[in-house]
N, C-alpha and C positions, 0 to 999 in steps of 0.2 A: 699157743697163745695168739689168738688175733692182733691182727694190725692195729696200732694204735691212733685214732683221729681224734679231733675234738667231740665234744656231743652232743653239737649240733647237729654235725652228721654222722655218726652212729645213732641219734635218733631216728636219721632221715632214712639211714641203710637197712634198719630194721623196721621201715613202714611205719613208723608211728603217727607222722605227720609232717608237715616240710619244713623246708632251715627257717621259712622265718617263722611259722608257728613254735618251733623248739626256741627259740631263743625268748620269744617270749614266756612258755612254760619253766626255762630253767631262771627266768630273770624274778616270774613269780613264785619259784619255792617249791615250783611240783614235782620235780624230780630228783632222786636220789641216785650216788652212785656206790656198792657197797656201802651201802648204811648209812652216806654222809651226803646230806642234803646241797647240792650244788649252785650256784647263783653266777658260777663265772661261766660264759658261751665258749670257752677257748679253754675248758679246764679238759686234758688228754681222755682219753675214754677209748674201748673196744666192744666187740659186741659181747665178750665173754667176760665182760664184766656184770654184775648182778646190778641190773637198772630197772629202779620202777616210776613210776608216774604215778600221782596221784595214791603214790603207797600199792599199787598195783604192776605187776609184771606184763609188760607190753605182748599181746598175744600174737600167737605166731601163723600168720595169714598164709595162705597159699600166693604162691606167685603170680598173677593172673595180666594180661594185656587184655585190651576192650579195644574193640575197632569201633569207631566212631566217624558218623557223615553228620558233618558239620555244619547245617545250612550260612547262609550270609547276615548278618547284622547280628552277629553276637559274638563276643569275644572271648578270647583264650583263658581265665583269669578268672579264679573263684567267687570274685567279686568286685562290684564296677561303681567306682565312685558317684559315677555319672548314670548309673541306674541302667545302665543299658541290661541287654540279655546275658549269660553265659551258658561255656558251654557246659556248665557243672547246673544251672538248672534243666539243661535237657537230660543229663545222665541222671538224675537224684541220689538220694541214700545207697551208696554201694554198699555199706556197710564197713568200709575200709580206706583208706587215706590213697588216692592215684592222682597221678600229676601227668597233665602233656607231656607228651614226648617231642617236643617241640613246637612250634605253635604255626597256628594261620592268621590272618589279620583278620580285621573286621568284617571285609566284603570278600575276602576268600573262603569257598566252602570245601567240602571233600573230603579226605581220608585222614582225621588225627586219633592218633594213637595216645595210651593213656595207660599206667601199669603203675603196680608198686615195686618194683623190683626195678631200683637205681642203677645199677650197675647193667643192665637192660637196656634201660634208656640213655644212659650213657655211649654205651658201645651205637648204638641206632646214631647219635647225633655228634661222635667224635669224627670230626672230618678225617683223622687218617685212616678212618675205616672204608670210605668213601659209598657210603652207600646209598643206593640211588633211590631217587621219589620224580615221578612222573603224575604229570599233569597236562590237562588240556586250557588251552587257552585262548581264548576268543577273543580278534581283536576290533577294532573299526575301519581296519582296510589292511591288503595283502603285503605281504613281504615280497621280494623279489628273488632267486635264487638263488642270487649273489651275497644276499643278507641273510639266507637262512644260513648258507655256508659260511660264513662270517660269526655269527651268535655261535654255530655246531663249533670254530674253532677255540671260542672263547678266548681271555684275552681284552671283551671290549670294556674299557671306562664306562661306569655306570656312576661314577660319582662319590664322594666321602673320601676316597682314597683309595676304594676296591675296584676292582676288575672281577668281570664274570669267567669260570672255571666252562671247559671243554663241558661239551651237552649233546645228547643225541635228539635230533627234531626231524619233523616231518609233516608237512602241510596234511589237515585232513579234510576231503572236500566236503561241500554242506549243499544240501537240495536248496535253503534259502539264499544262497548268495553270500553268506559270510566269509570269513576267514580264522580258522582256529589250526593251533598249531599244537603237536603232541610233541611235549619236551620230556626228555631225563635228566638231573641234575646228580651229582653227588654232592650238591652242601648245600645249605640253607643258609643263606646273607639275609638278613632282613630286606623282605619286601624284593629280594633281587629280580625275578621276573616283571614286574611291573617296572620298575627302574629299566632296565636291561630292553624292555620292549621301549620306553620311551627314546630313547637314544636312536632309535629308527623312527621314529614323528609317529609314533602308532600308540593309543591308549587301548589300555585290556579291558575288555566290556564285562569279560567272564574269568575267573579260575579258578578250575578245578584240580583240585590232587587225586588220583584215583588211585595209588600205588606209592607204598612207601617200606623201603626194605624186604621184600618179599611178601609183603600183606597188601593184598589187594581190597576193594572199595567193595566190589560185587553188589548185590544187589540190595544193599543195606539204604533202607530210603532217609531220605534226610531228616535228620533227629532223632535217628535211632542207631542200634545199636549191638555188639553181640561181645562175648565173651572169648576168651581161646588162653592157651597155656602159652607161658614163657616159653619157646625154644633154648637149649643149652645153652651157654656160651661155648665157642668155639675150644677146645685145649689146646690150642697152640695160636694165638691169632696173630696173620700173618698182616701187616698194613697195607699191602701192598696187595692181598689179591682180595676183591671183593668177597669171593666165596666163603671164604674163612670167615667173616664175620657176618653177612647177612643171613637172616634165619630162615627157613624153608618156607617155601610160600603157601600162606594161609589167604583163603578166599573168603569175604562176609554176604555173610546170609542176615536177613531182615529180624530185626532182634529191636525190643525196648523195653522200656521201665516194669518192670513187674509190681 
């Protein structure tokens, strides 16, 4: 017998579409569970239980992750009050319900990931799995070596109440004269690299994520896109060593909207 959760997420574990879509479907009468039509979001449920939507049996999608290059001024988010772009119209009709694995901000581009498979994206964005995502980042003037080592030890006050977590960086030189820096993180704070550079009188002009969990960026041009399989999950996931839970690394290749 499966685990028992609410069915809002048992809709969500089974792909159907995300918690707050499900709670709006079970609040208007579309889903049933075992024969009896549900209206409460918090009524227990499993996947082995006989659920359908719309009097239909929720089909059963292959597992799939989508490496996606994110250009700048479009946002994370199916849909934008404010009309901006998303990054759901540069993917279109997948044919299937996939959710960020995380997100970028407005003027961050790079490597977002996107899959139906919850428990997937979960292990990707539970900090004690600490899996790491690198990025380069361009600022408006240089760090000094005493401050790269400083950010590497983490630890610094970035503000709200958090501190930035240990990081591996390294200046990368530029024929124009800039200054960009290749970080590693294991956790995603909101917005923490911008934060984190301001603290040193330095604003970020650029960021990019090129790697995340063992999937790299590769030559995937911006707003497009490619496909790849779910890696396993781990049988024994250990929190403490990376290896155990990040997936084997997948390279992208130039892939879009068919």
């Amino acid at each position: 017998m499966g685990a028992s959760h609410n069915i809002i997420r048992v809709l969500s574990k089974l792909g159907v579409c995300s918690r707050k879509q499900a709670v709006e479907y079970v609040q208007a009468g579309r889903v049933s569970v075992n024969g009896k039509t549900v209206l409460n979001p918090g009524m227990p449920a499993s996947v082995n239980d006989r659920i359908l939507v719309d009097g239909k049996a929720p089909a059963k999608n292959e597992k799939i992750c989508v490496l996606f290059n994110k250009p700048p001024d479009c946002v994370t988010t199916r849909s934008d009050e404010l009309g901006r772009k998303t990054v759901y119209d540069y993917l279109g009709d997948m044919g299937q319900w996939l959710f960020p694995v995380g997100r970028l901000d407005l003027e961050s581009e790079g490597l977002l990931l996107f899959t139906n498979d919850t428990a997937f994206g979960n292990r990707l964005t539970d900090p004690r799995f600490s899996i790491p995502r690198t990025y380069l980042v361009t600022l408006d003037g240089p760090l000094s070596p005493a401050e790269l080592e400083r950010i590497g030890r983490g630890g610094v006050d970035i503000g709200r109440g958090e501190c930035s977590g240990p990081a591996s960086l390294s200046a990368v030189p530029e024929a124009s004269g800039g200054f960009t820096v290749r970080i590693t993180l294991t956790e995603g704070k909101n917005r923490e690299l911008r934060r984190l550079f301001e603290v040193f009188g330095r604003k970020v002009l650029r960021l990019l994520r090129t790697d995340f969990g063992g999937f790299s960026l590769g030559d995937i041009a911006p707003g497009q896109w490619r496909k790849c399989p779910v890696p396993p999950a781990p049988s024994a996931p250990n929190h403490k060593a990376r290896n155990n839970a990040s997936p084997r690394h997948y390279q992208g290749r130039k892939r879009g909207p068919r």
